[in-house]
VOKE-961057 format. One record per residue (C-alpha): residue number from 1; residue in three letters; z, y, x. Coordinates in Angstrom, 1 decimal. Each point is the difference from the previous one (the first is absolute). Example, Ala and Ser with C-alpha at 12.3 -4.5 7.8 and 13.67 -1.06 7.14 Angstrom:
<nodes>
(1,"Ala",(7.8,-4.5,12.3))
(2,"Ser",(-0.7,3.4,1.4))
</nodes>
This chain:
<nodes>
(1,"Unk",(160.1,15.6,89.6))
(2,"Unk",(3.1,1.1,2.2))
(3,"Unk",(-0.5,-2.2,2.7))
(4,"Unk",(-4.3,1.8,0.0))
(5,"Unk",(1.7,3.3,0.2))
(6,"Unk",(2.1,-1.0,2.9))
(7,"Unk",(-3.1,-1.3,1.9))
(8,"Unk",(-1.4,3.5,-0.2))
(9,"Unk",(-0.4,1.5,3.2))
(10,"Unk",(2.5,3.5,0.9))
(11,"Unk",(-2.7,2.4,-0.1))
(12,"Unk",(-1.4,-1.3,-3.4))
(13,"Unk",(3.0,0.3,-1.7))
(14,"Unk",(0.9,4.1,1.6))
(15,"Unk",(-3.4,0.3,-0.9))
(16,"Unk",(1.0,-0.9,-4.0))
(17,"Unk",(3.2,1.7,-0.2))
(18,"Unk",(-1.8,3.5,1.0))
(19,"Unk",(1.3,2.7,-3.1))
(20,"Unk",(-3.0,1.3,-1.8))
(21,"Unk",(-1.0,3.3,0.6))
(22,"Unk",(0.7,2.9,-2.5))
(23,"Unk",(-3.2,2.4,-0.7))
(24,"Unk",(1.7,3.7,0.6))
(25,"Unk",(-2.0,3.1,-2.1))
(26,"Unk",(-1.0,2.1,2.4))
(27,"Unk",(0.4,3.9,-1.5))
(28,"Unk",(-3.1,1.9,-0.4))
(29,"Unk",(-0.8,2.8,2.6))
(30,"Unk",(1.7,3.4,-0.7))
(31,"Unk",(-2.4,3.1,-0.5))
(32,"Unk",(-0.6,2.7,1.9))
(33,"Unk",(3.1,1.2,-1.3))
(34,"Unk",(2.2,-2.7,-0.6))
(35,"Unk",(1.0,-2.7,-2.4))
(36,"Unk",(-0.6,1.3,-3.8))
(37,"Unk",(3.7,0.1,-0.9))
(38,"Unk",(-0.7,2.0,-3.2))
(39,"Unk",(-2.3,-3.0,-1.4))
(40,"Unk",(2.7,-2.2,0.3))
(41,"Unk",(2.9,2.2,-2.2))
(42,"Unk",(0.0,-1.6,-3.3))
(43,"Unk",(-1.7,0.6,-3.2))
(44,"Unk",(2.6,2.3,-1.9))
(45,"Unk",(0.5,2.2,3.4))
(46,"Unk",(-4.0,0.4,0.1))
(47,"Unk",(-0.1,1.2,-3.4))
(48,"Unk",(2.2,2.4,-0.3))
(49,"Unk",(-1.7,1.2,3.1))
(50,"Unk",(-3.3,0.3,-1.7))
(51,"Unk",(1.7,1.6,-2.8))
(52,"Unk",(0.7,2.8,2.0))
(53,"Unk",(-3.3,0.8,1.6))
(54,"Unk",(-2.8,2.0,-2.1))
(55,"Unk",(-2.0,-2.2,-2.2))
(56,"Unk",(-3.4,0.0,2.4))
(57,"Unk",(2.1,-1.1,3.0))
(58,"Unk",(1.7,-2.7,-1.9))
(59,"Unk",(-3.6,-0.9,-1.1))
(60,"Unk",(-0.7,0.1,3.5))
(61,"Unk",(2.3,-2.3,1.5))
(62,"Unk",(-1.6,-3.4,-1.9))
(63,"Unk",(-2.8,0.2,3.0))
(64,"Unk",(2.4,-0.2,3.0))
(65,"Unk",(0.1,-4.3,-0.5))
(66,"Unk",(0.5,-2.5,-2.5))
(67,"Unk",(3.9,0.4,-0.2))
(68,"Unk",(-0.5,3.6,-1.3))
(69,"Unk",(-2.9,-0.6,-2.3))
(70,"Unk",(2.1,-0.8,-3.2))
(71,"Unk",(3.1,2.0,1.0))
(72,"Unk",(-1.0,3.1,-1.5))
(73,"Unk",(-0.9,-1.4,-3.4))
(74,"Unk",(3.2,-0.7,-0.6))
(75,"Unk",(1.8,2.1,1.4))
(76,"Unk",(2.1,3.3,-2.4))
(77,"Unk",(-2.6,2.1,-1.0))
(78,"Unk",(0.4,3.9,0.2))
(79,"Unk",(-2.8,1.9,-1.3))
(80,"Unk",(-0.3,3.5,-0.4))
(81,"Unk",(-4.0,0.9,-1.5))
(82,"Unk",(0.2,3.7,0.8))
(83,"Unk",(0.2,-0.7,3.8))
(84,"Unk",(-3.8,-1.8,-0.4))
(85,"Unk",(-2.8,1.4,2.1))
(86,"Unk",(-2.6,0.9,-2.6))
(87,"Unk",(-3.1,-1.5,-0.3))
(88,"Unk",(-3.0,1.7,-0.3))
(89,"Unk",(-2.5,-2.4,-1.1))
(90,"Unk",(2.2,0.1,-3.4))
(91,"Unk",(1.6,2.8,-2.2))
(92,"Unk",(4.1,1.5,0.6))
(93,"Unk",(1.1,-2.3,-2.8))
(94,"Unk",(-1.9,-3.1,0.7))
(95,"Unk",(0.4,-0.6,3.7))
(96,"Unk",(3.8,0.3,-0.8))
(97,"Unk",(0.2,-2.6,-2.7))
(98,"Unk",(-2.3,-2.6,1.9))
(99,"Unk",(2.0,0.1,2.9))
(100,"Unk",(3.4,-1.0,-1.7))
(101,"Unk",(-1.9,-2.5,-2.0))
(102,"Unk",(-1.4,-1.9,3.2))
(103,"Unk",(3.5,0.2,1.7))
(104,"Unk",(1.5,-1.2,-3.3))
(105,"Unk",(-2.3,-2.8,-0.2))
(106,"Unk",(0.3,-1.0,3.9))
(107,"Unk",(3.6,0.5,0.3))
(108,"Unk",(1.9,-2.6,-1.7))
(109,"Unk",(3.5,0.3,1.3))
(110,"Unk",(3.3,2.2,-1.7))
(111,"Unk",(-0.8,4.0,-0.7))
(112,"Unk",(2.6,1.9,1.9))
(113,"Unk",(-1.0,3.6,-1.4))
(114,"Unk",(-3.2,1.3,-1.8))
(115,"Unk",(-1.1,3.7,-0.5))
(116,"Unk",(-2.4,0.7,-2.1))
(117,"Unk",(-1.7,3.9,-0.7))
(118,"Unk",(-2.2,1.0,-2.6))
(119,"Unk",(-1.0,-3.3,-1.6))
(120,"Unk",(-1.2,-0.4,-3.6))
(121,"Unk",(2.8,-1.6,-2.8))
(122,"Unk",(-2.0,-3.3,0.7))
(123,"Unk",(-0.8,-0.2,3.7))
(124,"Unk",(3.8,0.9,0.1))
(125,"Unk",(1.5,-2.7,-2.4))
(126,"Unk",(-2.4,-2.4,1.7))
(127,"Unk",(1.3,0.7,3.8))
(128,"Unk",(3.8,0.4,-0.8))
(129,"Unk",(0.0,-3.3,-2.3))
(130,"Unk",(-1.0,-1.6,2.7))
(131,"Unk",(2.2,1.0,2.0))
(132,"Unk",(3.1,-0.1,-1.9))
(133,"Unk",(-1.2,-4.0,-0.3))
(134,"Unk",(0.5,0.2,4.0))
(135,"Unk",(3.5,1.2,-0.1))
(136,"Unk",(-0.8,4.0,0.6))
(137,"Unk",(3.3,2.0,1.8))
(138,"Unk",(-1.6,3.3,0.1))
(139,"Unk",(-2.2,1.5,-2.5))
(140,"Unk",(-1.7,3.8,0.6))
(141,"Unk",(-2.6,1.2,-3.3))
(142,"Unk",(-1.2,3.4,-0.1))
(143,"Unk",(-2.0,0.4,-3.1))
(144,"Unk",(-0.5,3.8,0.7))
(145,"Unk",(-0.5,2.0,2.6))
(146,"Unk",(-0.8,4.0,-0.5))
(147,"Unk",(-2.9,0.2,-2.0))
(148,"Unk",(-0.5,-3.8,-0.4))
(149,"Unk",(1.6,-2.1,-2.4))
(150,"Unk",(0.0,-3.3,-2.3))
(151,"Unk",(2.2,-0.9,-2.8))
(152,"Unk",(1.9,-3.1,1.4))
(153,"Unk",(2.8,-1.9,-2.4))
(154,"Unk",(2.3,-1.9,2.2))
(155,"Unk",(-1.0,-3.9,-1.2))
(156,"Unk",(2.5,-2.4,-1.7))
(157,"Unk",(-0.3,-2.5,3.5))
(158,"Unk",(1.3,2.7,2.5))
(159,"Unk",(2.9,1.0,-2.3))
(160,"Unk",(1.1,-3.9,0.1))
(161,"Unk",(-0.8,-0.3,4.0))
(162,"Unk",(3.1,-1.8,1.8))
(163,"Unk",(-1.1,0.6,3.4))
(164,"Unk",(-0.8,3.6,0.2))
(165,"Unk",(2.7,1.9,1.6))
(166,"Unk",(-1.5,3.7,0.6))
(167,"Unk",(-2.6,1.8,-2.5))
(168,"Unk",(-1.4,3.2,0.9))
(169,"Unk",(-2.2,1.3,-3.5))
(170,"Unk",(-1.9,3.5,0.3))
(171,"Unk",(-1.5,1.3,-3.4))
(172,"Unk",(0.4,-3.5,-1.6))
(173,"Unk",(1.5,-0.2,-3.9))
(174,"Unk",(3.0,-3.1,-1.4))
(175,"Unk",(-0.6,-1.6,-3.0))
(176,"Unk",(1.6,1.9,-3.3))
(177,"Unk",(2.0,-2.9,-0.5))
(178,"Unk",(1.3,-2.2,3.4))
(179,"Unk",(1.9,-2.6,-0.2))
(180,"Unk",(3.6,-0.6,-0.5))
(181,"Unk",(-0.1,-0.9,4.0))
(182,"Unk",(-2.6,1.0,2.5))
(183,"Unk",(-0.5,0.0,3.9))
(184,"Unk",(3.2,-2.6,0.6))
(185,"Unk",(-0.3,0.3,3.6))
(186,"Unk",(-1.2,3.5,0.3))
(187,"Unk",(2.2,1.9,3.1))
(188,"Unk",(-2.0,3.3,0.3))
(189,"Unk",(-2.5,2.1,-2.8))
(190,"Unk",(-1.8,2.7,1.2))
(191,"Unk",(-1.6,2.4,-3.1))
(192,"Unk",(-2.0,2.7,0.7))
(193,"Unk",(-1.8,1.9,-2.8))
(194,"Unk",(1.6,-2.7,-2.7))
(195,"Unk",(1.3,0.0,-3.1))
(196,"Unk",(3.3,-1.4,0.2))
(197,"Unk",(1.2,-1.9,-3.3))
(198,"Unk",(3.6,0.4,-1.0))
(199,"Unk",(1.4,-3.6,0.4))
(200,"Unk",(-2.7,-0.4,2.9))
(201,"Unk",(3.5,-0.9,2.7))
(202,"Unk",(2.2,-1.5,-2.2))
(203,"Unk",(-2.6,-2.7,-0.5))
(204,"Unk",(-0.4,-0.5,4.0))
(205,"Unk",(3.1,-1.8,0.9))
(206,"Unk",(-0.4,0.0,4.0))
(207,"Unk",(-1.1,3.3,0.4))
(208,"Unk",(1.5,1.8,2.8))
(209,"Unk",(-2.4,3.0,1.2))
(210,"Unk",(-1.7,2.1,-2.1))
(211,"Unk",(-2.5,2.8,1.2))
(212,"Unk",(-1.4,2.4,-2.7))
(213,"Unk",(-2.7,2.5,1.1))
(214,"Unk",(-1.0,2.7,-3.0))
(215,"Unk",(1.1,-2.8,-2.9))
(216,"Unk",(1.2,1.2,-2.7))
(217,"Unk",(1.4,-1.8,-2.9))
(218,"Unk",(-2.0,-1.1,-3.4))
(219,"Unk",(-0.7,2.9,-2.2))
(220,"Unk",(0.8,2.7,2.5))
(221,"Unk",(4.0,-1.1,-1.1))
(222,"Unk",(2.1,0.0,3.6))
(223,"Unk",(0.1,-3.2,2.0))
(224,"Unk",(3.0,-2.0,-0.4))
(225,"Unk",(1.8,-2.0,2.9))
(226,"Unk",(2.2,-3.1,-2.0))
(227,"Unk",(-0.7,-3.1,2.9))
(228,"Unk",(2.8,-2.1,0.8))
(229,"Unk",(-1.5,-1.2,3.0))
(230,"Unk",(-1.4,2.9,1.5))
(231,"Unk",(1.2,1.2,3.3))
(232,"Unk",(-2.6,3.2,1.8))
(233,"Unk",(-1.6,2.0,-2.5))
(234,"Unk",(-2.5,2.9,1.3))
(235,"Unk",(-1.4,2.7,-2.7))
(236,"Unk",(-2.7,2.5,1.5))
(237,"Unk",(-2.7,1.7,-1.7))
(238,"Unk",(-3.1,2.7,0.7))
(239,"Unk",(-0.2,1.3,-3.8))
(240,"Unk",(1.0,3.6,-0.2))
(241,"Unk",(1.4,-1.1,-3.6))
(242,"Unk",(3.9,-0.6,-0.3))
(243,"Unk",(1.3,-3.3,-0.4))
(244,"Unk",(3.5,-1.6,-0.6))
(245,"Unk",(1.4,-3.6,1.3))
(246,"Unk",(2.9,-1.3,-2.0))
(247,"Unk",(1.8,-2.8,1.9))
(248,"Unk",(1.6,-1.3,-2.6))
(249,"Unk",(1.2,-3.5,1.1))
(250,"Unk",(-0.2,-0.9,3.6))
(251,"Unk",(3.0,-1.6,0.9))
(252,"Unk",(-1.3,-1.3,3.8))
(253,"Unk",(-1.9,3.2,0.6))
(254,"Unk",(0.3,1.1,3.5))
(255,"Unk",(-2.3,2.5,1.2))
(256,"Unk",(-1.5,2.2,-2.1))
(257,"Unk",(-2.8,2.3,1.9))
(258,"Unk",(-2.0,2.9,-1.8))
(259,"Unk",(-2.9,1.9,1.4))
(260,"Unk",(0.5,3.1,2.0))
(261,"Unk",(-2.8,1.5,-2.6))
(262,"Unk",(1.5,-1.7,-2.7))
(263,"Unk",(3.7,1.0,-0.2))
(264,"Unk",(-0.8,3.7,-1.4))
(265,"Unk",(-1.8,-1.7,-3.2))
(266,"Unk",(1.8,-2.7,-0.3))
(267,"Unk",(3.3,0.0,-2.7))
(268,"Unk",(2.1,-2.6,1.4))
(269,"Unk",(2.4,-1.6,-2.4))
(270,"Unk",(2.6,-3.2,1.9))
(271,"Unk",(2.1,-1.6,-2.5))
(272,"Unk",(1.0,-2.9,1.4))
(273,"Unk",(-0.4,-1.2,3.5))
(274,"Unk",(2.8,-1.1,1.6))
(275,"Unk",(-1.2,-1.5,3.1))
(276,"Unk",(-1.9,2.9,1.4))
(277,"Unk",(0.4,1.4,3.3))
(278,"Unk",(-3.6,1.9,1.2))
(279,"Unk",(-0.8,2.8,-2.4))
(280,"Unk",(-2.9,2.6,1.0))
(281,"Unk",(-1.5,2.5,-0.4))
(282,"Unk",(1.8,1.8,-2.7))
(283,"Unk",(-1.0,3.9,-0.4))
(284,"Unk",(2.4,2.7,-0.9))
(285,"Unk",(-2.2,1.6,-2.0))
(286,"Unk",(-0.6,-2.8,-2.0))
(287,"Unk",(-0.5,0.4,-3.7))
(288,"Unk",(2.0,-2.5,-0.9))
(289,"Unk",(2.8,-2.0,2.0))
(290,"Unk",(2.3,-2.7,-1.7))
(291,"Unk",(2.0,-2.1,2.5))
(292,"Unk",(2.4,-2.1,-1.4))
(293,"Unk",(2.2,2.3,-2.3))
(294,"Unk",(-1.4,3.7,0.8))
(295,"Unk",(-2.9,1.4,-1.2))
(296,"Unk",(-2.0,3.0,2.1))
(297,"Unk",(-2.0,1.7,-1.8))
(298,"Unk",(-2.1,3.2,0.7))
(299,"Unk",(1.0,2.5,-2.7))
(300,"Unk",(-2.4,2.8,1.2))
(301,"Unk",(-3.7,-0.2,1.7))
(302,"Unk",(0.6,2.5,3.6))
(303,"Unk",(-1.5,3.3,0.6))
(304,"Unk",(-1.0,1.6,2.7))
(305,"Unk",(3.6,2.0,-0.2))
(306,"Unk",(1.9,-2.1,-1.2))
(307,"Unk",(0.5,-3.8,0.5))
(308,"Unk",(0.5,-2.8,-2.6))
(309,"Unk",(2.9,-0.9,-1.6))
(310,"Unk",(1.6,-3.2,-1.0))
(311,"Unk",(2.2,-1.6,-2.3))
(312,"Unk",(1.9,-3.0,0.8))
(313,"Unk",(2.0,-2.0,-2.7))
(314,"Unk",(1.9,-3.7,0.0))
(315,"Unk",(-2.2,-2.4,-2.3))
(316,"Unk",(1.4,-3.2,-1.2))
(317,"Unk",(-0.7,-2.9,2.6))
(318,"Unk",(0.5,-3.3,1.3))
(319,"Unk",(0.0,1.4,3.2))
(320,"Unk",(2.2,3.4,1.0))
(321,"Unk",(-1.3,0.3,3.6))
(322,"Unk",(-2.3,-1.7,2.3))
(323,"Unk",(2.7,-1.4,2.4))
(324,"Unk",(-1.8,-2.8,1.6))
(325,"Unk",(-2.9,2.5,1.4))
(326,"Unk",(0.3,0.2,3.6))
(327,"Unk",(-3.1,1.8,1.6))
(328,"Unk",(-1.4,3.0,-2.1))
(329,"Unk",(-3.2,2.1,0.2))
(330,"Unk",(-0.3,3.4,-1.4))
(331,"Unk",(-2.7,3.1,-0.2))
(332,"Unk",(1.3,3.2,-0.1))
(333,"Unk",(-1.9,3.5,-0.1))
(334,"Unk",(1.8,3.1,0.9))
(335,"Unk",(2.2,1.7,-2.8))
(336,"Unk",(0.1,-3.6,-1.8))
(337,"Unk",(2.6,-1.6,2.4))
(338,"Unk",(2.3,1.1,-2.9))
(339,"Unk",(0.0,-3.0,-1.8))
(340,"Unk",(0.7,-2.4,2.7))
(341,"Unk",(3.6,-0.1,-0.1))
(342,"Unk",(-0.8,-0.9,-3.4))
(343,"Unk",(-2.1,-2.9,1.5))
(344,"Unk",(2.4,-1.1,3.0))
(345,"Unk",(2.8,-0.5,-2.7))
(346,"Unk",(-1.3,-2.4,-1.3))
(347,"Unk",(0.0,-2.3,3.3))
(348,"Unk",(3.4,-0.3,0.6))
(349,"Unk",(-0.5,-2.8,3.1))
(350,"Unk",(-3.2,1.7,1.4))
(351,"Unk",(-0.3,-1.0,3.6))
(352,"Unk",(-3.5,1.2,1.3))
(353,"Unk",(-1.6,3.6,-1.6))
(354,"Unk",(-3.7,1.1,0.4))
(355,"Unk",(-1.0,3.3,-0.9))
(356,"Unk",(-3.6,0.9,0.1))
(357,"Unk",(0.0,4.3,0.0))
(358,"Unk",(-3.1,1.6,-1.3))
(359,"Unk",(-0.5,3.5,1.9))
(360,"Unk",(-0.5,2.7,-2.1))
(361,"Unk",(2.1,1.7,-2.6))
(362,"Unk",(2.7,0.1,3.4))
(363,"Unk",(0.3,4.1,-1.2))
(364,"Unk",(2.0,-1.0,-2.9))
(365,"Unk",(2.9,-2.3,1.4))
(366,"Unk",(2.2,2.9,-0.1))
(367,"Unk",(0.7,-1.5,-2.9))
(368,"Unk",(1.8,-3.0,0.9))
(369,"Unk",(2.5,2.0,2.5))
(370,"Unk",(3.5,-1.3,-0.5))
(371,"Unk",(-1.6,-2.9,-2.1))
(372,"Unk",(1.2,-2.8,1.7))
(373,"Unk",(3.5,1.0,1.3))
(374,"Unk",(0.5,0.7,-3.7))
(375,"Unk",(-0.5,-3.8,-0.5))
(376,"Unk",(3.1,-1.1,1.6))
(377,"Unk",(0.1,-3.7,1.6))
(378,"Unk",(-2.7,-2.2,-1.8))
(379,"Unk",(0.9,-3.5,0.0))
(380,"Unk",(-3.5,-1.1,1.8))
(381,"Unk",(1.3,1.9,3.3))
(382,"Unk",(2.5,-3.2,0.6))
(383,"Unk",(-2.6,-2.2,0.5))
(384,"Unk",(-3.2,1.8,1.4))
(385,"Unk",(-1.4,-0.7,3.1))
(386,"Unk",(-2.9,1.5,0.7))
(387,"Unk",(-2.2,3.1,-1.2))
(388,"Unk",(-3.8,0.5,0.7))
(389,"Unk",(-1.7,3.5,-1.3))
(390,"Unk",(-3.7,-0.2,0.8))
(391,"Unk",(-1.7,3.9,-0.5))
(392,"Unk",(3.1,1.8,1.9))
(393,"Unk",(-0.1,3.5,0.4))
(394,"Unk",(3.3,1.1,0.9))
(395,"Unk",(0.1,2.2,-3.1))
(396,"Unk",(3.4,1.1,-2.0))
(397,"Unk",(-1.2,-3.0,-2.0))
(398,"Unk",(0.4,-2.2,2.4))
(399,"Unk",(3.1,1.6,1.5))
(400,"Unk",(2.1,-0.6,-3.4))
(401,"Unk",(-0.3,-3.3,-0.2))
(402,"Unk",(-0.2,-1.3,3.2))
(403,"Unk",(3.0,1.7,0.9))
(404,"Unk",(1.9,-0.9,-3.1))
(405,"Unk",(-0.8,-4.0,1.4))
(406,"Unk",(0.9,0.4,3.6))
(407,"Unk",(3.5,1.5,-1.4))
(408,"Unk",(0.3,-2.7,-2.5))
(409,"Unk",(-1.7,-2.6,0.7))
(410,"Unk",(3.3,-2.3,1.4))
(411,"Unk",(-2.4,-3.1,1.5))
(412,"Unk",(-3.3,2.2,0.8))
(413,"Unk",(-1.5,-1.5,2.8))
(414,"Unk",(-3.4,1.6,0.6))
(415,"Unk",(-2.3,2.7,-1.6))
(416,"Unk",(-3.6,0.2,1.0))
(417,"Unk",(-1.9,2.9,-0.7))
(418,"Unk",(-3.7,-0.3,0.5))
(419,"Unk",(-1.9,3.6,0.5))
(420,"Unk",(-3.2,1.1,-0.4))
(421,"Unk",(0.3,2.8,2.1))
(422,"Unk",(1.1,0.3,3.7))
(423,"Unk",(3.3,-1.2,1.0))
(424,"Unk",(1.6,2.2,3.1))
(425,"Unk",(3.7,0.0,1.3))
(426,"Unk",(1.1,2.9,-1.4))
(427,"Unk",(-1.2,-1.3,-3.6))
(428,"Unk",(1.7,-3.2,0.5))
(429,"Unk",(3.4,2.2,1.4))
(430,"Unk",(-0.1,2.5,-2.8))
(431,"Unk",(-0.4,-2.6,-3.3))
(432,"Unk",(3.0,-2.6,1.8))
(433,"Unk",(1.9,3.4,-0.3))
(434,"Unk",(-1.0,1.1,-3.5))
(435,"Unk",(0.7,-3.8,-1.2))
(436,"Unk",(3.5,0.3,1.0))
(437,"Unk",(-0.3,-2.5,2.9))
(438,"Unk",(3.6,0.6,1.3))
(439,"Unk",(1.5,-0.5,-3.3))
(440,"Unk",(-1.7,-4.0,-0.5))
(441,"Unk",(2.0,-1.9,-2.3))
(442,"Unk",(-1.7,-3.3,2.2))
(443,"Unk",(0.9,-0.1,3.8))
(444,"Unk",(-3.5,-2.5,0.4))
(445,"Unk",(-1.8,2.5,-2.1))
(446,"Unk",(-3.1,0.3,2.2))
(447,"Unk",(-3.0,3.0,-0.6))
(448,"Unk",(-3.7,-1.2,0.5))
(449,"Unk",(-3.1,2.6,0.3))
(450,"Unk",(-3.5,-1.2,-0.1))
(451,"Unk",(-3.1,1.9,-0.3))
(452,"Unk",(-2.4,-1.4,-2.9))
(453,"Unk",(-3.1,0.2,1.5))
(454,"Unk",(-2.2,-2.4,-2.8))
(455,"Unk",(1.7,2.0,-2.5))
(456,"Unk",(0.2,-2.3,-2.3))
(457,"Unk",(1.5,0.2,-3.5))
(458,"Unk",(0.8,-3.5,-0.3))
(459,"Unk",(3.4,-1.9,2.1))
(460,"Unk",(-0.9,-3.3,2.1))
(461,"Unk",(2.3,-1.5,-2.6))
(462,"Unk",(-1.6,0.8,-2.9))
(463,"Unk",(-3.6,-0.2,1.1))
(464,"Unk",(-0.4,-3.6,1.1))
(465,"Unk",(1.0,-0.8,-3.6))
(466,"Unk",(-2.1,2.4,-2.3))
(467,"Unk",(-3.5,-1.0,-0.9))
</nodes>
């Protein structure tokens, strides 16, 4: 055999020894407008892509090639039925239940968030079963809007869902008797037009945010705050009838915000709060104030002569003052500013003070001349910072207080006064001179003028968070 293989000739054995070619893919032609780099992200990245398109263009993307076609299918579903086109080959109600039922029977992937309006007791449990079997995070129901309405119980299965994280319920009832534990993951409730049971938040253990639009409590009796989890509550209403929130037990409450409309109705009782540090609006013509310790309490209904009195008294209490509250909101109307020192003392570390000033009534603040002088040093002038009063007029009102703050006020770094009316020079000159600008207890004490053209009623601050 060796000695065969050394009678081969040169060329034959080059020729045997030649490697073996390798077969190279040769990439496909780009488009018109290049490679498709999208197409080649991965799965995950593609869905929550299609996640966050509207449901027809998600739909849409299964035609652009085979890689798309089963992307959308499984991909987090967010569906919101009151954003449908409506059909007019079937009736309002119809076209809106067939439509979620053919994307619930196509779509097979996880339900990101579902919102469902006006649906009967059945349709409903049928749609939100299924998706709290697909691991819902965000659940909207409206059963009743204006003159419509159904009677929908919240079912057993949606008390008991793990995954759901944020529940928004309009009109919809609980169950006379829940659980001993219900929504365990539940971060953020939104109620509007509920009734809200008594030991609703002490059975949600992660609750953290808590939004409640004209809700009252069970039996017309006041709504009671006891959540130790709960961190943001917000309380507004559009009933013309009074109302009272207790917060009883709120030991990681931090912001509590009440409706600008709200706060005049509204008898406000804090007991025990310790971590607090946004509080707004309060009104100082409340008929009812009780902040830690002191109770306000209107003694007599004002006249057109003469203004309302009040009574305040030291109640027994957990908590004497409200020390951890760092940014207040008040309302004040003309002659009423006489109960805010009343208010302020009870904010002994209060950093950042809104006022917003009603006009009107401005013919009666003669009676609050010398008020504030009278006062002496109140311990919250040590530690505030800055002053916003939206609705200034420059009146004697406005004079007595803001003026008592510039002298005071020891760390004052800005006021901003927003007007309605026009700002000129000699405005600005006068009220720096009226407000004792000479005399600032704060050398970085700094005076800010701005015209309110949109004339709002609400602050940016408060605004962004009320329903």
């Amino acid at each position: 055999m060796a000695s065969a293989t050394a009678r081969l000739s040169p060329r034959k054995r080059k020729r045997e020894t030649k490697p073996t070619a390798v077969p190279v893919a040769v990439p496909e032609p780009p488009g018109p407008d290049g490679p498709d780099l999208i197409s080649q992200l991965p799965d995950s990245i593609l869905h929550s892509i299609l996640s966050l398109l509207p449901i027809k263009d998600a739909v849409r993307t299964g035609v652009l090639s085979s890689r798309w076609s089963p992307l959308w299918k499984a991909a987090p579903l967010r569906l919101d039925n009151s954003s449908f086109d409506p059909n007019p080959q079937l009736p309002p109600p119809y076209w809106s239940w067939v439509a979620i039922f053919r994307i619930f029977d196509s779509h097979r992937g996880p339900i990101e968030s579902l919102s469902l309006t006006l649906f009967t007791p059945s349709e409903m449990d049928r749609f939100v079963e299924s998706a709290v079997q697909r691991g819902i995070r965000r659940l909207n129901l409206v059963a009743s809007y204006r003159k419509a309405a159904y009677d929908y119980e919240l079912p057993a299965f949606l008390l008991l869902c793990n995954s759901l994280h944020h529940l928004s319920l309009r009109g919809c009832t609980f169950p006379q008797a829940l659980l001993p534990s219900i929504f365990p993951n539940l971060r953020e409730l939104r109620l509007s037009h509920v009734r809200l049971p008594t030991d609703l938040l002490s059975k949600c253990g992660s609750l953290q945010t808590l939004y409640l639009t004209s809700s009252r409590g069970e039996s017309e009796t006041p709504i009671h705050i006891s959540s130790q989890s709960l961190r943001k509550l917000v309380f507004d209403s559009y009933s013309k009838q009074p109302t009272e929130l207790i917060i009883r037990d709120a030991p990681n409450l931090e912001s509590l915000m009440i409706g600008q409309e709200t706060t005049m109705l509204c008898k406000l009782t804090i007991l025990n709060a310790p971590k607090l540090q946004l509080l707004g609006f309060l009104n100082a013509n409340s008929s009812a104030l009780q902040l830690g310790a002191t109770l306000i309490e209107r003694h007599e209904e004002p006249s057109i002569i003469f203004p309302p009195t009040f009574r305040v008294t030291k109640t027994p209490c957990h908590m004497s003052m409200l020390s951890s509250v760092k940014t207040l909101a008040i309302e004040v109307e003309g002659y009423f500013e006489k109960t805010i020192p009343h208010l302020l003392r009870c904010f002994p570390y209060l950093e950042n003070l809104d006022i917003l000033k009603y006009e009107g009534n401005c013919d009666k603040c003669y009676l609050t001349k010398g008020m504030w002088e009278e006062q002496g040093s109140l311990c919250f002038l040590d530690h505030l910072k800055t002053v916003t009063v939206k609705g200034f007029s420059g009146d004697q009102c406005d004079v007595e207080l803001l003026s008592y703050l510039v002298v005071h006020g020891k760390v004052l770094r800005k006021i901003i006064l927003l007007c309605s009316k026009h700002i000129s020079k000699k405005f600005v000159e006068t009220k720096k001179r009226q407000f004792c600008i000479e005399m600032r207890a704060s050398s970085d004490l700094v005076l800010v003028f701005f015209r309110d053209t949109k004339r709002s009623i609400h602050f940016s601050l408060w605004n962004d968070m009320i329903l």
